[in-house]
C-alpha positions in Angstrom: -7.9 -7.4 -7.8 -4.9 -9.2 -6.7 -1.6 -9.2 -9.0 0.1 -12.6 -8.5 3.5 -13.1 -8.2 4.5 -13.8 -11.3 3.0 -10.1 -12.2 5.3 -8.5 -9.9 8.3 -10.6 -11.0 8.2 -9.6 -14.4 8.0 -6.2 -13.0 11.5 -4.4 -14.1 13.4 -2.9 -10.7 15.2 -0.1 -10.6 19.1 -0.4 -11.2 19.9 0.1 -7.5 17.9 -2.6 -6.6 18.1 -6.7 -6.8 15.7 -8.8 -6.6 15.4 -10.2 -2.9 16.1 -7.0 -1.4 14.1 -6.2 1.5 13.6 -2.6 0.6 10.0 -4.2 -0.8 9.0 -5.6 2.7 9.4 -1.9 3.8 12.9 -2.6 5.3 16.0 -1.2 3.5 19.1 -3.8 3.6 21.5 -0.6 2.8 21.1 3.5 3.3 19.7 4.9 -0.3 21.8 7.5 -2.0 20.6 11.2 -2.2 20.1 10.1 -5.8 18.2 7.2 -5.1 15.8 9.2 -2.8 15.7 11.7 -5.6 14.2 9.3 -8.2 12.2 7.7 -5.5 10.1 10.8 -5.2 10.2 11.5 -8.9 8.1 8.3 -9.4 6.4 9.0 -6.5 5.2 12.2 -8.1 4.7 10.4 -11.7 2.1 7.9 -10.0 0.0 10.7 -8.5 0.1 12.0 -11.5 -1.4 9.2 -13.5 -3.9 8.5 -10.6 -5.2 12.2 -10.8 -5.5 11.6 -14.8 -7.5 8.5 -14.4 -9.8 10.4 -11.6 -10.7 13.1 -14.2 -11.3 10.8 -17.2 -13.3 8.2 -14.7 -15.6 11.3 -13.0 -16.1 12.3 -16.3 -17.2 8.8 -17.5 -18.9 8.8 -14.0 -21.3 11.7 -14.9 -21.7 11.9 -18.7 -21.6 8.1 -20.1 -22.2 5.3 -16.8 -24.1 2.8 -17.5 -22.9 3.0 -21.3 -19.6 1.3 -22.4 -18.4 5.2 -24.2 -18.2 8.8 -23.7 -17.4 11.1 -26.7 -15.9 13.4 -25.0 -16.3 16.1 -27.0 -20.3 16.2 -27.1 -20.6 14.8 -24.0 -22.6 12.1 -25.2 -22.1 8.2 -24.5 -23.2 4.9 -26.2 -22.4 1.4 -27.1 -20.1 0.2 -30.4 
């Protein structure tokens, strides 16, 4: 799946940056701020942790309800609306 560019533009940046910076094409136009860095790894941290919450639920979908469009999670069963 690609996201277009109009995707990413509507895409709200952080306060410390603007759009145009290079900081997006892996090149920083200015030094961040020890606070900067700090929140950088915060949502860093954030998006691992929504990747390893859609791992578990997927796996779990994987093994209890593929090919079927639900699993109920709590009898482990799986079927179609």
């Amino acid at each position: 799946m690609t996201i277009s560019e109009e995707t990413w533009s509507n895409i709200p940046l952080p306060e410390y940056l603007k759009p145009g910076d290079s900081l997006w094409k892996g090149k920083a136009t200015k030094p961040l701020t020890p606070q900067q860095i700090k929140e950088t790894e915060k949502w860093a941290e954030r998006a691992e942790s929504v990747k390893a919450a859609f791992m578990h639920a997927y796996h779990g979908y994987e093994k209890y309800a593929a090919p079927w469009d639900e699993l109920r999670p709590i009898s482990n069963g799986r079927g179609n609306p």
